[in-house]
C-alpha positions as CSV (number, residue, x, y, z in Angstrom):
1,X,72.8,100.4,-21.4
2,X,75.7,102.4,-20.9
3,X,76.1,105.6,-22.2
4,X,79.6,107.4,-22.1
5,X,79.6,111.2,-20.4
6,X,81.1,112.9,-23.5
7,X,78.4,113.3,-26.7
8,X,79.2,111.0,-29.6
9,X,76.4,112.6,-31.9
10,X,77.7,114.7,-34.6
11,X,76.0,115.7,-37.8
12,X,78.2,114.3,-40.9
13,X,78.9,117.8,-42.1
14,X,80.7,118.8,-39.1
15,X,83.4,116.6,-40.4
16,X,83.6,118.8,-43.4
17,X,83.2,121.9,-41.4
18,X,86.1,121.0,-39.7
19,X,88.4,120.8,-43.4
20,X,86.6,123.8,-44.3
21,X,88.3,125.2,-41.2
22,X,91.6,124.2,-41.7
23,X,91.9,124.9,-45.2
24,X,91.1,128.3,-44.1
25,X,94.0,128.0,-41.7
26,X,96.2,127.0,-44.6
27,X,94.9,129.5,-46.9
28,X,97.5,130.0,-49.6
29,X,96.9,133.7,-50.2
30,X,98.9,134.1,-46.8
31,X,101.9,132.7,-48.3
32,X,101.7,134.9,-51.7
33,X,101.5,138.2,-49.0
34,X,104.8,137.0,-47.8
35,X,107.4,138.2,-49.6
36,X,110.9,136.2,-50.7
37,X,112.9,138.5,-48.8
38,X,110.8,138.1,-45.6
39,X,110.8,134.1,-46.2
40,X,115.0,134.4,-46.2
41,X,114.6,136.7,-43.4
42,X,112.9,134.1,-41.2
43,X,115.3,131.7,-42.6
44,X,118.4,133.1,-41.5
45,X,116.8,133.6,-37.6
46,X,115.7,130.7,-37.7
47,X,119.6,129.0,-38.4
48,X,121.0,132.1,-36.2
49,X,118.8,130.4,-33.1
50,X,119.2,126.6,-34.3
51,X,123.4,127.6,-33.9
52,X,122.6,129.5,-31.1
53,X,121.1,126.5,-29.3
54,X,123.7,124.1,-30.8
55,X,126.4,126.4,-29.0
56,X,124.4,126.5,-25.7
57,X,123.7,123.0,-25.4
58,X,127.9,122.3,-26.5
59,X,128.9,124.2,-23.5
60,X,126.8,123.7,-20.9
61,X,127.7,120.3,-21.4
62,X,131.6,121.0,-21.0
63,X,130.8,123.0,-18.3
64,X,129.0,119.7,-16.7
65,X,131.6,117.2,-17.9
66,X,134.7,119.7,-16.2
67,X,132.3,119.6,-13.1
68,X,132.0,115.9,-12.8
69,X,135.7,115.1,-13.8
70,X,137.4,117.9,-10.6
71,X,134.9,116.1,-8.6
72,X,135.6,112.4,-9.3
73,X,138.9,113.5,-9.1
74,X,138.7,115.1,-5.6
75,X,137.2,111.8,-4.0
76,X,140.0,109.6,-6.0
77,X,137.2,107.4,-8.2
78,X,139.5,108.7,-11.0
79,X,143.0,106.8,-10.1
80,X,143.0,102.9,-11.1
81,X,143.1,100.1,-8.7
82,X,146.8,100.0,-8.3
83,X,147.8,104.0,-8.0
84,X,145.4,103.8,-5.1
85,X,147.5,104.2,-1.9
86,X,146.1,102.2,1.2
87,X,145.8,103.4,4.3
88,X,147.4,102.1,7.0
89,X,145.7,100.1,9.0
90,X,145.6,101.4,12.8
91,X,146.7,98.6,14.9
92,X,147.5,98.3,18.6
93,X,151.2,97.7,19.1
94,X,153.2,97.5,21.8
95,X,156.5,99.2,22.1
96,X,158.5,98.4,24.9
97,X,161.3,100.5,25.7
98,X,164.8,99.0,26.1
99,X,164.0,95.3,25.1
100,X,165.6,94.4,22.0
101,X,164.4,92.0,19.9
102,X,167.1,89.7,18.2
């Protein structure tokens, strides 16, 4: 029978090891050694870099809108249909001098 290359077999406690382990991550006596004024501390850095970002993000974007729009503009995909000039066409003609046409 087939048997997949990464080990299945686990003793059932390792599942509560692994709780165990995380509640030791999440250990609430680390949050009681924190102190309100270094919790507001943290708070305020953390909106001073959220603005921060905000601001960034708010002009690099004009910066890339002014960009696009000068060079739209500069190849005409800006005008509308009808403001667009055409070009005259180069045709062949003939002039002939002294003949008058009546």
């Amino acid at each position: 029978m087939y048997q997949s290359p990464n080990n299945f077999d686990f003793e059932p406690n390792d599942d509560l090891n692994h709780h165990s382990s995380t509640q030791e991550l999440i250990d609430g006596n680390d949050l009681d050694n924190l102190s309100k004024k270094q919790i507001i501390q943290r708070k305020k850095q953390l909106e001073k870099l959220f603005i921060y970002l905000i601001g960034f993000g708010v002009g690099l974007g004009l910066v890339l809108a002014l960009i696009i729009t000068i060079t739209l503009n500069k190849f005409g995909l800006l005008k509308k249909p009808y403001e667009i000039e055409s070009q005259p066409q180069q045709t062949e003609t003939l002039e002939l001098e002294g003949v008058e046409i009546q």
